[in-house]
N, CA, C and O of each residue as an XYZ file, in Angstrom:
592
protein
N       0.837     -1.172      0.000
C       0.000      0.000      0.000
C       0.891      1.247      0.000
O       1.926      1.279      0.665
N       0.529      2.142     -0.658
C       0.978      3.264     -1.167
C       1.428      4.225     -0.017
O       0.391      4.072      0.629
N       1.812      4.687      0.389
C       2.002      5.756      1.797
C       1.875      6.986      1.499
O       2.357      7.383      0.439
N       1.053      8.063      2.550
C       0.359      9.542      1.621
C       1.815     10.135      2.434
O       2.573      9.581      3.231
N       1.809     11.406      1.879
C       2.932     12.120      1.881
C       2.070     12.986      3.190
O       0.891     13.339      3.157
N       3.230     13.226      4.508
C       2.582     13.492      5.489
C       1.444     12.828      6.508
O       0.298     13.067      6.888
N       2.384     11.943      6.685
C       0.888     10.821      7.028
C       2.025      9.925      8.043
O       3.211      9.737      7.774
N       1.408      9.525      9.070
C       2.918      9.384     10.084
C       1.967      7.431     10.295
O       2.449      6.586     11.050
N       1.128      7.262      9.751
C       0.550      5.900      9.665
C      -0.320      5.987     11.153
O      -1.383      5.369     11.196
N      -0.047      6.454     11.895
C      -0.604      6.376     13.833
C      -2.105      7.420     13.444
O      -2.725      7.750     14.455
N      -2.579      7.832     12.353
C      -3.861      8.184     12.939
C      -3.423      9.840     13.064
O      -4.299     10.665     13.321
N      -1.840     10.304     12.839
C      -1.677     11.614     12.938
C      -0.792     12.094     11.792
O       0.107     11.408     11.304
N      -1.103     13.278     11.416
C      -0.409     14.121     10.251
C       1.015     14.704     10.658
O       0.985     14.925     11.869
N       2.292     15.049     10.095
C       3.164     15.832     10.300
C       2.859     16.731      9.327
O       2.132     16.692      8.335
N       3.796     17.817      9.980
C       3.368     19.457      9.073
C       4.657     19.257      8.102
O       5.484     18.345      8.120
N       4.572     20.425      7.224
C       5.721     20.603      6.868
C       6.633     21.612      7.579
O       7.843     21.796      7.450
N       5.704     22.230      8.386
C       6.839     23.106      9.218
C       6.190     23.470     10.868
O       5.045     23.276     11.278
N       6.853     23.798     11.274
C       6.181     23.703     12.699
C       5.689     25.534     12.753
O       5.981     26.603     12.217
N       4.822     24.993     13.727
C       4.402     27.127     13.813
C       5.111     27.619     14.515
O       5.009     28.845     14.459
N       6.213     27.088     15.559
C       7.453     28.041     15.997
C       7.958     28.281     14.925
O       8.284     29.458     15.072
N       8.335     27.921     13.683
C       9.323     28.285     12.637
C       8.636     29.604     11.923
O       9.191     30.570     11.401
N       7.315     29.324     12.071
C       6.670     30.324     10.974
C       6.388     31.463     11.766
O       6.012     32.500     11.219
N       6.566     31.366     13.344
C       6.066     32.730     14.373
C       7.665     33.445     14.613
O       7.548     34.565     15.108
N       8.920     33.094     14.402
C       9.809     33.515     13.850
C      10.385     34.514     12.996
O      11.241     35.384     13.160
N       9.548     34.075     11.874
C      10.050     34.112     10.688
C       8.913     35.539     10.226
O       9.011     36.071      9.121
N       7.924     35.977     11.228
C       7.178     36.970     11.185
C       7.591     38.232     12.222
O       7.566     38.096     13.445
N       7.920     39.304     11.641
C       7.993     40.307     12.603
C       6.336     40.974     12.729
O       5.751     41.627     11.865
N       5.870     40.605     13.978
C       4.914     41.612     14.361
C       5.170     43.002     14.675
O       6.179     43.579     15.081
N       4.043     43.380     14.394
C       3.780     44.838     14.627
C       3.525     45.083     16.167
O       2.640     44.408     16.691
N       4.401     46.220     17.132
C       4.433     45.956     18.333
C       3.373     47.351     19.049
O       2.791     47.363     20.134
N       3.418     48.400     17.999
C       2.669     49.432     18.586
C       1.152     49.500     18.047
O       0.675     48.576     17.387
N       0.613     50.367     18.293
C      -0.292     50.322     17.788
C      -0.819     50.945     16.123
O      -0.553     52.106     15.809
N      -1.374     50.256     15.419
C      -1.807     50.559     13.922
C      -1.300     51.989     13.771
O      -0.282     52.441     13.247
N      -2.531     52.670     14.518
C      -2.644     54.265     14.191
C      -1.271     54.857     14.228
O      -1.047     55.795     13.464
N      -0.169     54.357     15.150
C       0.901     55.114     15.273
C       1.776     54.556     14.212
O       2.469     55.328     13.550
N       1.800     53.288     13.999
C       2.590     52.485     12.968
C       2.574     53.026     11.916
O       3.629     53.321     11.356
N       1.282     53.313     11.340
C       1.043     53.743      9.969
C       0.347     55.306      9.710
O      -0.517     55.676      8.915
N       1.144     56.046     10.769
C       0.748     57.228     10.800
C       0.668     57.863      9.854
O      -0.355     58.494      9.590
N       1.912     57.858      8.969
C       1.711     58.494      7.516
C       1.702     57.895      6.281
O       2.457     57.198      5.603
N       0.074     58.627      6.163
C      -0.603     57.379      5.272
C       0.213     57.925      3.784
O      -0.384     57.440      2.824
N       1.225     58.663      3.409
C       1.407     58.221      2.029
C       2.329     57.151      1.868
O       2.743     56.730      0.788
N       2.767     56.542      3.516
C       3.445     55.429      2.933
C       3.026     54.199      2.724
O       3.599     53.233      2.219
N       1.667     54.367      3.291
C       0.604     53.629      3.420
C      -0.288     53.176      2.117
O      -0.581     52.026      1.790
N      -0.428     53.669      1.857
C      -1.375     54.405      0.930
C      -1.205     54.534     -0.791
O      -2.117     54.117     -1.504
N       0.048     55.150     -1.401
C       0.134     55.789     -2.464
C       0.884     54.499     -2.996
O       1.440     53.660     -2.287
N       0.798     54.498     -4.360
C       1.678     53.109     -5.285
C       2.679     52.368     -5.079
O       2.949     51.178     -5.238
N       3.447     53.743     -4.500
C       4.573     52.967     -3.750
C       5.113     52.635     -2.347
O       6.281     52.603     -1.958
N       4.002     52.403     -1.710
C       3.705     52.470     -0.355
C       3.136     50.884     -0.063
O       2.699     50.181     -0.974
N       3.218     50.417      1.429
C       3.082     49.229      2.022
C       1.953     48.658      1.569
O       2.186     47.481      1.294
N       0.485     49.053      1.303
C      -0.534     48.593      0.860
C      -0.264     47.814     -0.768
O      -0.601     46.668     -1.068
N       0.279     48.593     -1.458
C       0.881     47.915     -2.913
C       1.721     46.735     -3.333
O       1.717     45.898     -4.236
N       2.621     47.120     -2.013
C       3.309     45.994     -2.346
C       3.305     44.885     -1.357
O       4.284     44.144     -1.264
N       2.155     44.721     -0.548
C       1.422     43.724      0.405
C       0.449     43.263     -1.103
O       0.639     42.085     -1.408
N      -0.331     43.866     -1.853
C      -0.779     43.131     -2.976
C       0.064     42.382     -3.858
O      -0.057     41.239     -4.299
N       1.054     43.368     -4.048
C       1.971     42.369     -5.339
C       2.382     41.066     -4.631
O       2.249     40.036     -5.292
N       2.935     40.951     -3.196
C       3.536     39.915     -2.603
C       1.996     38.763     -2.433
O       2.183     37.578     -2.157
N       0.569     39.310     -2.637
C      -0.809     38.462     -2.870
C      -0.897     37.753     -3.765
O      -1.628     36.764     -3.703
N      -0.150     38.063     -4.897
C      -0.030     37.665     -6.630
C      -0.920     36.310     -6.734
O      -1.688     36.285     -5.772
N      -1.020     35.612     -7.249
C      -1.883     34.065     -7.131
C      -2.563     34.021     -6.453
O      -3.043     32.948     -6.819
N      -3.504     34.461     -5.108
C      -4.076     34.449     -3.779
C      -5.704     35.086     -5.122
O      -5.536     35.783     -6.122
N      -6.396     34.801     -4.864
C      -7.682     34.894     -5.896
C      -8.220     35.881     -4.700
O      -7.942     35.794     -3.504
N      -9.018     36.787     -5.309
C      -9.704     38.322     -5.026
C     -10.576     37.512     -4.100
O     -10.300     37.819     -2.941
N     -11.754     36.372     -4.176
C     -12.644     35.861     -3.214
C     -11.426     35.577     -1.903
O     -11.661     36.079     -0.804
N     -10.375     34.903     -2.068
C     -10.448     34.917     -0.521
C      -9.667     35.981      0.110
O      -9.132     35.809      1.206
N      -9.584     37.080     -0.551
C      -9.174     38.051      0.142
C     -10.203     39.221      0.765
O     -10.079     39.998      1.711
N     -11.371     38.962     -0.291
C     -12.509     39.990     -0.205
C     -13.262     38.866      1.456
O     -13.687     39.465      2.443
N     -13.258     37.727      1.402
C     -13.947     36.704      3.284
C     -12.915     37.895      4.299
O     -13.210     38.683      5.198
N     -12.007     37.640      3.820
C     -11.363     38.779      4.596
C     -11.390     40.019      5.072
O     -11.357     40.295      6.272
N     -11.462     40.997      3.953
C     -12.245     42.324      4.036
C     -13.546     42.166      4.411
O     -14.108     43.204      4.761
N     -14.235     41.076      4.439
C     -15.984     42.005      4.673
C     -15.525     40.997      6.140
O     -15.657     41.762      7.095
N     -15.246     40.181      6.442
C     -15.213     40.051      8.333
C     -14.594     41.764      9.097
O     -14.778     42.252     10.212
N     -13.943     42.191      8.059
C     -12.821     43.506      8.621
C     -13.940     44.591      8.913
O     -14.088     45.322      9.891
N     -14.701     44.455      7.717
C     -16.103     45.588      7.565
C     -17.131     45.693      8.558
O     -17.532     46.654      9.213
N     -17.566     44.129      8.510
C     -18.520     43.881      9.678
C     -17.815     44.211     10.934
O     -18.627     44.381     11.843
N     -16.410     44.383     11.353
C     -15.944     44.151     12.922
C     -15.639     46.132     12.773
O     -15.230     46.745     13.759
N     -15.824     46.611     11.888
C     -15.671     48.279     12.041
C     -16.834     48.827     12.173
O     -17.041     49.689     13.027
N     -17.953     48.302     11.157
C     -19.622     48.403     11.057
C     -19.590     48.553     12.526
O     -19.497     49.702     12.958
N     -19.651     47.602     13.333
C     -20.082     46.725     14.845
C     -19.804     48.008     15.383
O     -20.802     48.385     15.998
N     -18.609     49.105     15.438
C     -17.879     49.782     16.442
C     -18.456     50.992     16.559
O     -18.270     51.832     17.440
N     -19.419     51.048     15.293
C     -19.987     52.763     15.181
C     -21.173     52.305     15.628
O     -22.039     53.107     15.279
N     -21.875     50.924     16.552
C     -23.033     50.856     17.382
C     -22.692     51.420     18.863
O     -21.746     51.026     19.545
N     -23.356     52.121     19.129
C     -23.660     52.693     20.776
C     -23.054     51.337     21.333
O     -21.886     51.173     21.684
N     -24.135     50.341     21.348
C     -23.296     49.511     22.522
C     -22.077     48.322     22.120
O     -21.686     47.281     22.649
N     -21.789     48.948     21.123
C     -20.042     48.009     21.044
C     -19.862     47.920     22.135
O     -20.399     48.483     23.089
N     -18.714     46.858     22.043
C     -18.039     46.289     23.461
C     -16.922     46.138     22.210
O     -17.163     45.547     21.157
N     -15.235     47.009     22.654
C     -14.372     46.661     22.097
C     -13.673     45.642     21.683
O     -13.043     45.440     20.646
N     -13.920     44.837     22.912
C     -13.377     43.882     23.132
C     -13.622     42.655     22.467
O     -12.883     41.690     22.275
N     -14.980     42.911     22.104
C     -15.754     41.949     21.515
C     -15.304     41.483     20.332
O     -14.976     40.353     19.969
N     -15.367     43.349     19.362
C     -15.490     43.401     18.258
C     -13.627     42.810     17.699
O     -13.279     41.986     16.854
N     -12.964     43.541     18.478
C     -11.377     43.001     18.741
C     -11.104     41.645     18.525
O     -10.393     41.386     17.553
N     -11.758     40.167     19.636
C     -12.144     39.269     19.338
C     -12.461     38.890     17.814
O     -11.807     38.294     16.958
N     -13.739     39.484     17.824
C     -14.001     38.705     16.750
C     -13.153     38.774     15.240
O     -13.184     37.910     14.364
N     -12.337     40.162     15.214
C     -11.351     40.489     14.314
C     -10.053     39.010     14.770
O     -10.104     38.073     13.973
N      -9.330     38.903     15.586
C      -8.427     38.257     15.991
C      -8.482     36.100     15.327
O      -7.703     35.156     15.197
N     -10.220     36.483     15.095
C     -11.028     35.216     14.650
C     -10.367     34.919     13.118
O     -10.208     33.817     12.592
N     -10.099     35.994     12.678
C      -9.667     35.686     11.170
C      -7.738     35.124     11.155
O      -7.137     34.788     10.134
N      -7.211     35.168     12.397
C      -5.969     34.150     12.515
C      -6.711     32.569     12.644
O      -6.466     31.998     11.581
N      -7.154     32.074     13.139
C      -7.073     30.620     12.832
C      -7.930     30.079     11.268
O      -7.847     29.091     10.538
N      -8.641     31.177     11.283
C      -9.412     31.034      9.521
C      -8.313     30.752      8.940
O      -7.782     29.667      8.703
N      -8.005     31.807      8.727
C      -6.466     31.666      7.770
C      -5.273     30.773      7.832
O      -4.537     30.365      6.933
N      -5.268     30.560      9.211
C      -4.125     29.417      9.513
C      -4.866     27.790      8.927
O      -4.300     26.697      8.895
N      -6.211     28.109      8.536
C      -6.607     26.509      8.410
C      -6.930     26.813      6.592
O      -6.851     25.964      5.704
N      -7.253     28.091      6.454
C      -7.174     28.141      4.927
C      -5.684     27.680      4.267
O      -5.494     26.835      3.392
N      -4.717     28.492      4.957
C      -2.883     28.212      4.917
C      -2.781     26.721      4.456
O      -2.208     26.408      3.412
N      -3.414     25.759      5.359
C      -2.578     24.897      6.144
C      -3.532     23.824      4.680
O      -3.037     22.721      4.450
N      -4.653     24.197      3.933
C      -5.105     23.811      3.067
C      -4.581     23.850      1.814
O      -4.350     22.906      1.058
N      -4.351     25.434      1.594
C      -3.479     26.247      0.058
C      -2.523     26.879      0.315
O      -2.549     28.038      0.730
N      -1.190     25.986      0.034
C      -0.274     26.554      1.023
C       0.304     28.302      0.176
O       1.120     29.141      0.557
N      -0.364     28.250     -0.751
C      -0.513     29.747     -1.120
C      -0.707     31.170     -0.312
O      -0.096     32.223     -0.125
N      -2.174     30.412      0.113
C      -2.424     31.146      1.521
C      -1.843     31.506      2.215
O      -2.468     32.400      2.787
N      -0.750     31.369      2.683
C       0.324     31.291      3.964
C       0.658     32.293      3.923
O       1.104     32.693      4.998
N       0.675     33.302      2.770
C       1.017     35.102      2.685
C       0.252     35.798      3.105
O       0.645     36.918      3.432
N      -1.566     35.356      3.333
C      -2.509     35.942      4.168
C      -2.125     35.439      5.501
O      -1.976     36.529      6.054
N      -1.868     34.596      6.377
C      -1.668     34.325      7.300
C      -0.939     34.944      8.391
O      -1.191     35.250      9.557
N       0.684     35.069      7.102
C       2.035     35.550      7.593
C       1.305     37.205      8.028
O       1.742     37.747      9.043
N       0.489     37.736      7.416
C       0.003     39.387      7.053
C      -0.582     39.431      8.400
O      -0.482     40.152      9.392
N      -1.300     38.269      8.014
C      -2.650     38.319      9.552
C      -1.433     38.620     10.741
O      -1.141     39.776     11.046
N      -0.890     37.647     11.252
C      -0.228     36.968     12.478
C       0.743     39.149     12.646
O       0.546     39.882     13.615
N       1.363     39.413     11.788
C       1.762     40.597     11.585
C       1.156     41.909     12.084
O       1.767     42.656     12.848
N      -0.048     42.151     11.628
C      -0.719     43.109     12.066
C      -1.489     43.238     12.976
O      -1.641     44.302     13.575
N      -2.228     41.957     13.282
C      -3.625     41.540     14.218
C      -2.783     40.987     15.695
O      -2.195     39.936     15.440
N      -2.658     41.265     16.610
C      -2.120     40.837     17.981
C      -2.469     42.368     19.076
O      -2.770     43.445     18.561
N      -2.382     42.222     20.246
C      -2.814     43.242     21.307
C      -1.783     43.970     21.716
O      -1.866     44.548     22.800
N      -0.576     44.081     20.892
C      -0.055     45.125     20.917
C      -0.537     46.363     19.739
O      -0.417     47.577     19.909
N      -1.153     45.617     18.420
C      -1.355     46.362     17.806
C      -2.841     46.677     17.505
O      -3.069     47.680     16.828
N      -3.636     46.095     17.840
C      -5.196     46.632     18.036
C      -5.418     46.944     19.377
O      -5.660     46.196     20.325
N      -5.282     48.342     19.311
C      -5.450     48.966     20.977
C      -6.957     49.419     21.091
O      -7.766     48.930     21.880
N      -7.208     50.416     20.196
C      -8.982     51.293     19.885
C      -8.983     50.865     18.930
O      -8.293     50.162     18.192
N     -10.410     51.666     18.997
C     -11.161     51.656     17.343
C     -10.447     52.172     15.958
O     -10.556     51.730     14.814
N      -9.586     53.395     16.534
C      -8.495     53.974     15.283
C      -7.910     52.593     14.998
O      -8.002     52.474     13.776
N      -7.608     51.993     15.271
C      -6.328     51.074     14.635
C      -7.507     49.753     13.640
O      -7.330     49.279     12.517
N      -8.414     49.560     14.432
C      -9.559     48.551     13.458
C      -9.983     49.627     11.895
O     -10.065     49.220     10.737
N     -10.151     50.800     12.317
C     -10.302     51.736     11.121
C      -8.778     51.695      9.998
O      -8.716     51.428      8.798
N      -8.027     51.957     10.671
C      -6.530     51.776      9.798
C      -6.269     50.128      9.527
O      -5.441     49.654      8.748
N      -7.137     49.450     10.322
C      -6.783     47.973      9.356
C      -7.216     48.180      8.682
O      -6.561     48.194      7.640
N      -8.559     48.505      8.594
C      -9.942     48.455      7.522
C      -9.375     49.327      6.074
O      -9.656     48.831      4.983
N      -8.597     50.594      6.123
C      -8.067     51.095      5.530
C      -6.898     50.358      4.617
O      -6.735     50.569      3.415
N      -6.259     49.615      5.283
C      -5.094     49.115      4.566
C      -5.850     47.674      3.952
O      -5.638     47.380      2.776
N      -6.523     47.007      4.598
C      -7.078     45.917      3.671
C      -8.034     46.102      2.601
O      -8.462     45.398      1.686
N      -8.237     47.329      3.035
C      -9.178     48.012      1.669
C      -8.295     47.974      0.231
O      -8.369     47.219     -0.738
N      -7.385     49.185      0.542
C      -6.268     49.154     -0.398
C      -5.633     48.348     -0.758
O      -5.067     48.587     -1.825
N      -5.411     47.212     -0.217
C      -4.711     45.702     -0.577
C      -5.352     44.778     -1.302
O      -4.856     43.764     -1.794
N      -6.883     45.279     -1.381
C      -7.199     44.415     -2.505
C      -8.066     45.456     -3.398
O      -8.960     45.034     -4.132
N      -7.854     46.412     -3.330
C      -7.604     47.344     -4.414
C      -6.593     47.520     -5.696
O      -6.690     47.665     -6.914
N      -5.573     47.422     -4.706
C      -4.419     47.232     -5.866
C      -4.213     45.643     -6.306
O      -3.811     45.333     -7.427
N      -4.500     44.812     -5.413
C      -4.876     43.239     -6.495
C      -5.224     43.342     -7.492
O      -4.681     43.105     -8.571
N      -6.532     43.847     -7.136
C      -7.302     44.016     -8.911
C      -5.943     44.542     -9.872
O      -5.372     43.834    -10.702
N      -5.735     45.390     -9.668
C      -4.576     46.504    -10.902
C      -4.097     45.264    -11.414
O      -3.255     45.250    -12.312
């Protein structure tokens, strides 16, 4: 019988890489959004971080980047209700790391949304609502310039 590639025979899978290697190999963002990306033309304009976070998307198809943006939409939508609870909405943003880590771990294409996620999304860098607005901003533009 044939043996699957990644397949340890016991009923359990090996990875190809372990997630210490890949939490490494990511520099997070340690302050917060709003201050990080204070000036939005570097943000922002063609030749700025949003552009070339798309070009490095290249192969990654517009649908699963847009599951992405509208969870981002709905968790900014949520914040301009009277009774938000930050924390909540924070949460439920933080929800799109294991999405992605199981989309990743499917198309290993994916793994450039992941690496992005694990990067920007952590509690050093979603402090307020400014910084869910400046995600919302930069994932806007990131699959803005996909399309191009």
């Amino acid at each position: 019988m044939e043996q699957r590639k990644n397949y340890t025979g016991h009923g359990h899978r090996t990875n190809n890489y372990s997630s210490q290697n890949i939490e490494q190999e990511i520099h997070k963002i340690e302050k917060p959004l709003h201050i990080y990306y204070a000036d939005k033309s570097k943000l922002f304009l063609p030749d700025g971080e949003a552009y070339k976070i798309a070009v490095s998307f290249k192969g990654i198809t517009t649908h699963q980047l847009r599951k992405i943006l509208n969870q981002v939409k709905l968790c900014r939508q949520e914040l301009g209700n009277k009774d938000a609870n930050f924390d909540d909405v924070r949460n439920r943003l933080f929800m799109l790391l294991p999405l992605s880590a199981y989309n990743g771990g499917r198309e290993p294409k994916l793994k450039k949304i992941y690496r992005f996620l694990v990067e920007h999304l952590n509690e050093n860098s979603i402090t307020c609502a400014k910084d869910i607005e400046v995600f919302d901003e930069l994932f806007t533009s990131i699959v803005a310039y996909h399309k191009c």
